[in-house]
RODO-2510 file (C-alpha; in nm, 4 decimals, decimal comma):
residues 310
     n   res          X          Y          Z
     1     x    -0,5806     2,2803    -2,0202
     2     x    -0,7560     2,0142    -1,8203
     3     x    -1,0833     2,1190    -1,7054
     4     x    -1,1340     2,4446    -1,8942
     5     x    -1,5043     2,3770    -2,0968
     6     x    -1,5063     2,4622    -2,4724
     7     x    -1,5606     2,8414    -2,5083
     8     x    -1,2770     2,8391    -2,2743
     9     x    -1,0378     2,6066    -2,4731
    10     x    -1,1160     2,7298    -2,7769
    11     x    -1,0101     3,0358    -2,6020
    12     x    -0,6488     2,9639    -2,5602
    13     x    -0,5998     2,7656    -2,8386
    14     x    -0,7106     3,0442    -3,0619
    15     x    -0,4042     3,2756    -3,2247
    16     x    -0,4335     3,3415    -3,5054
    17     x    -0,6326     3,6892    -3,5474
    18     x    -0,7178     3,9285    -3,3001
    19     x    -0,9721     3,7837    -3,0111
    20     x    -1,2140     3,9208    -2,7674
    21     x    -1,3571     3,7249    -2,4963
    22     x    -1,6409     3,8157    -2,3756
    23     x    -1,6052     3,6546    -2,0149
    24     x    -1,9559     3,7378    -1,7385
    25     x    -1,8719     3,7361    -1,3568
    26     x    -1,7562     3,4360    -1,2259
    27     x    -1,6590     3,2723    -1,5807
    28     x    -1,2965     3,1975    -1,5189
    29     x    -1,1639     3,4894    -1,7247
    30     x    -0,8290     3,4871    -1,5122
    31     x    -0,7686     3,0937    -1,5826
    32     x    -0,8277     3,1750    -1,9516
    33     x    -0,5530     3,4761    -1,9354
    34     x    -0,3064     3,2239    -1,7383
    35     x    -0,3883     2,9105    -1,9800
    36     x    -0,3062     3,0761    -2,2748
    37     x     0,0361     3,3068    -2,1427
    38     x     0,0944     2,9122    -2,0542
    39     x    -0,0098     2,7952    -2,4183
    40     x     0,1881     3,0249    -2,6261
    41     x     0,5280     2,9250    -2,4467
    42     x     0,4291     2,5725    -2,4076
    43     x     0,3430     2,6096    -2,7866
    44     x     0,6549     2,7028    -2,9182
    45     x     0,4001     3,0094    -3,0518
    46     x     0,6098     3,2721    -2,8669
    47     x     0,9232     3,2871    -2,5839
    48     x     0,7996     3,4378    -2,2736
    49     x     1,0035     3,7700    -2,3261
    50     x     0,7867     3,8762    -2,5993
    51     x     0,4823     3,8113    -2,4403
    52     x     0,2950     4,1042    -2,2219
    53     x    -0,0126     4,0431    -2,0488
    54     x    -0,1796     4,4013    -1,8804
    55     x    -0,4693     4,4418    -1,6115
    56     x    -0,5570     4,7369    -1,4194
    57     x    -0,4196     4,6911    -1,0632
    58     x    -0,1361     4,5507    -0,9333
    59     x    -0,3349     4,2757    -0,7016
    60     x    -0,4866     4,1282    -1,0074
    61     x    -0,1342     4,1440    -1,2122
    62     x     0,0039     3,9799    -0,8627
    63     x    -0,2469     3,6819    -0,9027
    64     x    -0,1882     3,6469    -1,2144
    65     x     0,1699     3,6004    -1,2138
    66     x     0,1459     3,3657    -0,9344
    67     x    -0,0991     3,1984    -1,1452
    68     x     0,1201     3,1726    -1,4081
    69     x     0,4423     3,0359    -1,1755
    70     x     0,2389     2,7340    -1,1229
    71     x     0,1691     2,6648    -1,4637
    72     x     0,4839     2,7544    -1,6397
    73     x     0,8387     2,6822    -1,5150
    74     x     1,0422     2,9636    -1,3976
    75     x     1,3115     2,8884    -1,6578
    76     x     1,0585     2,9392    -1,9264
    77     x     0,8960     3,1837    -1,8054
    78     x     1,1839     3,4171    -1,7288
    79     x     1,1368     3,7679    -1,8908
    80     x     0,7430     3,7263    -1,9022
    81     x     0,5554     4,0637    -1,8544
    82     x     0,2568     4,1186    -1,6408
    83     x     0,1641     4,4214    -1,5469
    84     x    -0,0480     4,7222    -1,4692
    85     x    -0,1287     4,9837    -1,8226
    86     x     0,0770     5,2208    -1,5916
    87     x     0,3512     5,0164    -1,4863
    88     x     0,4079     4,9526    -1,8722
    89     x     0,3761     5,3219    -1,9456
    90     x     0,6210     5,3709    -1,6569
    91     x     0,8820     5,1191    -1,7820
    92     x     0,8262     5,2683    -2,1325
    93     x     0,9320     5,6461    -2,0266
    94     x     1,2703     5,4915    -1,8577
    95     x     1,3587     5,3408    -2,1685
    96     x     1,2494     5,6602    -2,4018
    97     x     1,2850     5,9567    -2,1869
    98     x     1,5455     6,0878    -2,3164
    99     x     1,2872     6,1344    -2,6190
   100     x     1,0545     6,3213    -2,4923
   101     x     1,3230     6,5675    -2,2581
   102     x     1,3160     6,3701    -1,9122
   103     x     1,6351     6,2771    -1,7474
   104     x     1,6973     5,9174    -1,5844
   105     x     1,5451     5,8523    -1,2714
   106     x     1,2633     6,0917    -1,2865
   107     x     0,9458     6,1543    -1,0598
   108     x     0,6327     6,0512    -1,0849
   109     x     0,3982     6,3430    -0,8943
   110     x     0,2093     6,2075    -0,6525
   111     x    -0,2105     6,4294    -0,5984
   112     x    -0,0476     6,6804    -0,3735
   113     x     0,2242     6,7104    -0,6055
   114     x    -0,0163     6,8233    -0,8875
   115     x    -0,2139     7,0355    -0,7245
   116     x     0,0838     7,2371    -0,5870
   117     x     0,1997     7,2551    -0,9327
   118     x    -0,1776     7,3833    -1,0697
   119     x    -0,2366     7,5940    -0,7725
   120     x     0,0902     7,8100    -0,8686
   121     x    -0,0708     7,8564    -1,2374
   122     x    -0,4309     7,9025    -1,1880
   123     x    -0,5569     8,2123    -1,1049
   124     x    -0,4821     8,4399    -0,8353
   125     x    -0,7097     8,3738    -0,5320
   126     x    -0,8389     8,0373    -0,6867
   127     x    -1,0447     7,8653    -0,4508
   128     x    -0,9372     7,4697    -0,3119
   129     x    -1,2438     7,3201    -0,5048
   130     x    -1,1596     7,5171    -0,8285
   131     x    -0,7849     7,4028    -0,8294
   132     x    -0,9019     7,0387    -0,7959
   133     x    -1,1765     7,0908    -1,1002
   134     x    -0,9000     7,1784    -1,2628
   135     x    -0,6597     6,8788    -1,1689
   136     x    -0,9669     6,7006    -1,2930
   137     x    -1,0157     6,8435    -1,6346
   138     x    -0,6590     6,8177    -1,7180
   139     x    -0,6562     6,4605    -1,5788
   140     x    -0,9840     6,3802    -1,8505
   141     x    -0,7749     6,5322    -2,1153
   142     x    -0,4457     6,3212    -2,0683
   143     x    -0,6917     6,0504    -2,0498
   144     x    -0,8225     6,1202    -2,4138
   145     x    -0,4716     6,1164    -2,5154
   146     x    -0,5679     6,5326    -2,5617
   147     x    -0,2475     6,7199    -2,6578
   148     x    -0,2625     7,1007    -2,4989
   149     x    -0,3570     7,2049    -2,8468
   150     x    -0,6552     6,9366    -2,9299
   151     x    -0,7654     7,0064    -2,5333
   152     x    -0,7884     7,3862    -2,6383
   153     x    -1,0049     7,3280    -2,9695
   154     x    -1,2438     7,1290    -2,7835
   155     x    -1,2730     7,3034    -2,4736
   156     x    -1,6521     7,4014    -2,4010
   157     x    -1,6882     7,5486    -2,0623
   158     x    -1,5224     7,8476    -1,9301
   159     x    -1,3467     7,5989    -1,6542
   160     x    -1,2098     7,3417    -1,9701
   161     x    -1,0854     7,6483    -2,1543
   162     x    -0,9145     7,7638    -1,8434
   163     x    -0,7391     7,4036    -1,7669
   164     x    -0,6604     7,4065    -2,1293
   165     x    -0,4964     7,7557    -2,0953
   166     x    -0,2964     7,6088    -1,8101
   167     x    -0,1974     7,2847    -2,0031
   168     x     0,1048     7,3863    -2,1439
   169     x     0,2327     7,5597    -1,8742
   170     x     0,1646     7,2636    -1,6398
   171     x     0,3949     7,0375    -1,8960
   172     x     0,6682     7,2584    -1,9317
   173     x     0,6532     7,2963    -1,5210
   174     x     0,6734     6,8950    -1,4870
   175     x     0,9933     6,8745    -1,7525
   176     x     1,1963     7,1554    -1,5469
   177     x     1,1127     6,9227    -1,1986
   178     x     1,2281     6,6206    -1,4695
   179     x     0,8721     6,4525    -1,3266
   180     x     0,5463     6,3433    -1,5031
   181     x     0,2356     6,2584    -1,3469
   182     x     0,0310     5,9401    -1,3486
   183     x    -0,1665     6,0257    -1,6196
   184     x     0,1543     6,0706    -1,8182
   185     x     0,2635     5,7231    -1,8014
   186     x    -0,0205     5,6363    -1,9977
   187     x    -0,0309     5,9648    -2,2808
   188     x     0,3547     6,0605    -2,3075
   189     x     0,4052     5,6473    -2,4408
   190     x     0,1167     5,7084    -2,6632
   191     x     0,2249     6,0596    -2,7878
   192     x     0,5939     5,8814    -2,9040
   193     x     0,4344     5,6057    -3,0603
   194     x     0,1810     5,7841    -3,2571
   195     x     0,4499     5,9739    -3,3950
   196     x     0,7142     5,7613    -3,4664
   197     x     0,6368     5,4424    -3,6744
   198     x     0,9661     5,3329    -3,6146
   199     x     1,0013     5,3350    -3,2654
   200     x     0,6385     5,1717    -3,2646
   201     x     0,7726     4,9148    -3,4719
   202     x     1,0797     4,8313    -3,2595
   203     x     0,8009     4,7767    -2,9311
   204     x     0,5851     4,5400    -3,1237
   205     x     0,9226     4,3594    -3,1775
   206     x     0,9427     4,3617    -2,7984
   207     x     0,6244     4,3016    -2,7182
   208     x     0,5057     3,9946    -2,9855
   209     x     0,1597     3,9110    -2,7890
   210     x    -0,0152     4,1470    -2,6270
   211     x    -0,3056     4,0094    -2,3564
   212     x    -0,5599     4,3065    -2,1997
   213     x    -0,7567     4,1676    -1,9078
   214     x    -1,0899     4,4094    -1,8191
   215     x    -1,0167     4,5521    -2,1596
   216     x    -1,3829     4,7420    -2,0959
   217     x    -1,2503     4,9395    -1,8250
   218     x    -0,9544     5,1041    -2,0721
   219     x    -1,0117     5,5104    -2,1531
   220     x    -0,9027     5,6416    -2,4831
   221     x    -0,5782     5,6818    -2,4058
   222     x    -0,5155     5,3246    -2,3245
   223     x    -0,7048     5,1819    -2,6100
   224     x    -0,5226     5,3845    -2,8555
   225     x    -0,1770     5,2533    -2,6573
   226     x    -0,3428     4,9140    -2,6668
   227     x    -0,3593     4,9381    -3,0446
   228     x    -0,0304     5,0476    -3,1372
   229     x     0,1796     4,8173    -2,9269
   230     x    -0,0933     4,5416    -3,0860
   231     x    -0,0092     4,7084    -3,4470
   232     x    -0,2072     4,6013    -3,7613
   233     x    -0,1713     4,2395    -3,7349
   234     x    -0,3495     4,2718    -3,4037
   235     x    -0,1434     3,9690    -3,2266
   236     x    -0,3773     4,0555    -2,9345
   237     x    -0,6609     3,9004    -2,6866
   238     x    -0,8627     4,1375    -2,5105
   239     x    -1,0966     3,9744    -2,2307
   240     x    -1,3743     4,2030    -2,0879
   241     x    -1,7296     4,2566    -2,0078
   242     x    -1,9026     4,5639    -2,1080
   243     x    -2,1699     4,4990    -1,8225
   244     x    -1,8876     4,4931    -1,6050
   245     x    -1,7210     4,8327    -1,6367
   246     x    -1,6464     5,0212    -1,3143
   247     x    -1,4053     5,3063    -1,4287
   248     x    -1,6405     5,5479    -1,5511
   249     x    -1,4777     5,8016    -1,3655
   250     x    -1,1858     5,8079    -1,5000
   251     x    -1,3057     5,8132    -1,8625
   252     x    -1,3332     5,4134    -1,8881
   253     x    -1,5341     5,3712    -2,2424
   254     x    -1,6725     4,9704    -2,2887
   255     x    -1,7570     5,1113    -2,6329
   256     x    -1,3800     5,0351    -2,6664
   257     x    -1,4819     4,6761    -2,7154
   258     x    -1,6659     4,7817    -2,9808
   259     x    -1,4097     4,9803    -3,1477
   260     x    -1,1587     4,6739    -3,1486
   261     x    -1,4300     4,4985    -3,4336
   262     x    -1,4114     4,8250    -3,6509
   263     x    -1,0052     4,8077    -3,5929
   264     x    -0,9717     4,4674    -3,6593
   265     x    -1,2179     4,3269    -3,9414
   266     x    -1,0891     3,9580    -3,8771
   267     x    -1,1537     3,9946    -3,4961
   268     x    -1,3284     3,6600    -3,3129
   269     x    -1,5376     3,6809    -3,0497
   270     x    -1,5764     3,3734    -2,8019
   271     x    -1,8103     3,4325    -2,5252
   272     x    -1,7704     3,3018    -2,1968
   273     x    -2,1176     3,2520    -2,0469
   274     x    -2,0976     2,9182    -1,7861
   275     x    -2,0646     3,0953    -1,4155
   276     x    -1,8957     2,9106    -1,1993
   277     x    -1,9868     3,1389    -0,8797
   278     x    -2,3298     3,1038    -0,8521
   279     x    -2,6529     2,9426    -0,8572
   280     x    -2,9113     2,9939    -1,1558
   281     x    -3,1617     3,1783    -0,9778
   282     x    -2,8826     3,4259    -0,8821
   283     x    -2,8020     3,4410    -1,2442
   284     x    -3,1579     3,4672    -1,3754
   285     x    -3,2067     3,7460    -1,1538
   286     x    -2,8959     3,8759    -1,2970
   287     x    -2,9835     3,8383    -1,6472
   288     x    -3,3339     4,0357    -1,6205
   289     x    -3,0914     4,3249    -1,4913
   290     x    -2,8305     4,3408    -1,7479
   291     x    -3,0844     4,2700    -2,0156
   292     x    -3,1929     4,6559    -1,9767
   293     x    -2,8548     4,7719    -2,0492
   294     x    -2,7201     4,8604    -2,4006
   295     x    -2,5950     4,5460    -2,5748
   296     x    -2,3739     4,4940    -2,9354
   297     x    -2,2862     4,1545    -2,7825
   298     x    -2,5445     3,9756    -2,5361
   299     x    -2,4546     3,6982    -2,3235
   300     x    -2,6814     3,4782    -2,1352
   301     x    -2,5031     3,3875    -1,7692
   302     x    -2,5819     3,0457    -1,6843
   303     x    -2,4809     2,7957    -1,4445
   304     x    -2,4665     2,4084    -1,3781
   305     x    -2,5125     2,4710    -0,9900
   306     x    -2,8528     2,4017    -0,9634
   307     x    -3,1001     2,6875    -0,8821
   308     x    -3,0089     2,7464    -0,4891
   309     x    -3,1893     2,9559    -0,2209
   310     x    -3,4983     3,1044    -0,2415
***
């Protein structure tokens, strides 16, 4: 941990409730993530199997476990997972699929795949742009973790009422190709889990740490998988940065970071404010911007690099 500063130390060292880091641009968020995956082996805390740390592409899972090989010998760090939310959900389904009526070594539909699919149950004579509003609509719902019947109930436009009308249909269409689509991989996971304590139960067991980098970006589908591979005790760090969120359209909430103090009662927050990218007239520009926006938690970017260009 040599060379981290304090917020960041105090960072890793910190297990024992639930944590959210609240980590600005340039604030070595990724060293944090990779220091502490490093920490709880090195600790004795947890074995690297049971450890799981999730971003949202694979580049930045790539870095990070390459970040991670240089810290941690590959001995210890066999069985370590880091990974996309999708890749998870993925290597969730080809454990349980049998569960939910899929057959090993089933698809995952690619855009053209779906809209084939939605194009043979929408309405005769449906136009290009209305198949793909539709694709969209179903894709929001999957990403509120919406069954077909709670997509239904709170369908408000004719064109949500029709993609809700389809829903079911679509699903049943997916099972007989034995496929899923991508939003799947993220709601079918959820849907099991939700409904089976049990079989929750036996993934915390398999997953004993749980680490979610750009935890602002998750929808509500992903927080609510977030929280039950976490479970109760919440053995869980979430980094993010609700000025920072870039997925709105595809139903990212940062109020999720938010949420994770009303799940979690004993949740700390350590902020992580020092930016090591730029200079502090950069970053008092950059303050004055993000003071405008909606805050629970406000940070106050600063930097030791003196205060650069004009």
């Amino acid at each position: 941990m040599h060379g981290l500063n304090t917020p960041q130390r105090e960072a890793v060292l910190h297990t024992q409730t639930p944590l959210l880091v609240l980590a600005g641009a340039g604030s070595g968020k990724t060293r944090v993530i990779t220091e502490k995956i490093a920490h709880l082996i090195a600790s004795g805390q947890h074995e690297a199997r049971y450890i799981a740390a999730i971003t949202f592409t694979n580049k930045a899972a790539r870095e990070m476990r390459e970040r991670v090989a240089k810290r941690v010998k590959a001995e210890r760090a066999e069985g370590l997972t880091v990974t996309t939310f999708h890749a998870l959900g993925l290597r969730f389904l080809q454990i349980e699929h049998a569960r939910i009526g899929l057959r090993r070594g089933f698809s995952v539909f690619d855009s053209d795949d779906q809209l084939g699919v939605i194009r043979d149950l929408a309405p005769q004579g449906a136009k290009k742009d209305a198949v793909e509003q539709l694709r969209s609509l179903l894709s929001r719902a999957k990403n509120e973790g919406l069954s077909p019947e709670q997509a239904q109930a709170a369908a408000g436009s004719a064109r949500e009422r029709e993609a809700a009308a389809i829903y079911t249909k679509y699903q049943q269409r997916l099972t007989a190709f034995n496929a899923v689509d991508f939003d799947d991989l993220i709601r079918l996971p959820l849907q099991l889990l939700e409904a089976d304590p049990d079989l929750a139960a036996a993934w915390r067991e398999r997953i004993r740490y749980l680490l979610v980098d750009e935890c602002q970006d998750t929808n509500g589908a992903q927080y609510r998988l977030l929280r039950q591979l976490a479970g109760p005790r919440g053995a869980i760090t979430c980094v993010g940065d609700d000025d920072q969120s870039i997925y709105a359209w595809r139903g990212a909430q940062p109020e999720n970071l938010d949420l994770l103090a009303r799940d979690y009662p004993d949740l700390k927050v350590i902020k992580l404010e020092q930016n090591y990218r730029c200079s502090a007239r950069i970053l008092g520009a950059a303050n004055t911007l993000i003071a405008n926006n909606p805050h629970t938690h406000v940070k106050q970017l600063w930097s030791d690099q003196g205060q650069g260009q004009p």
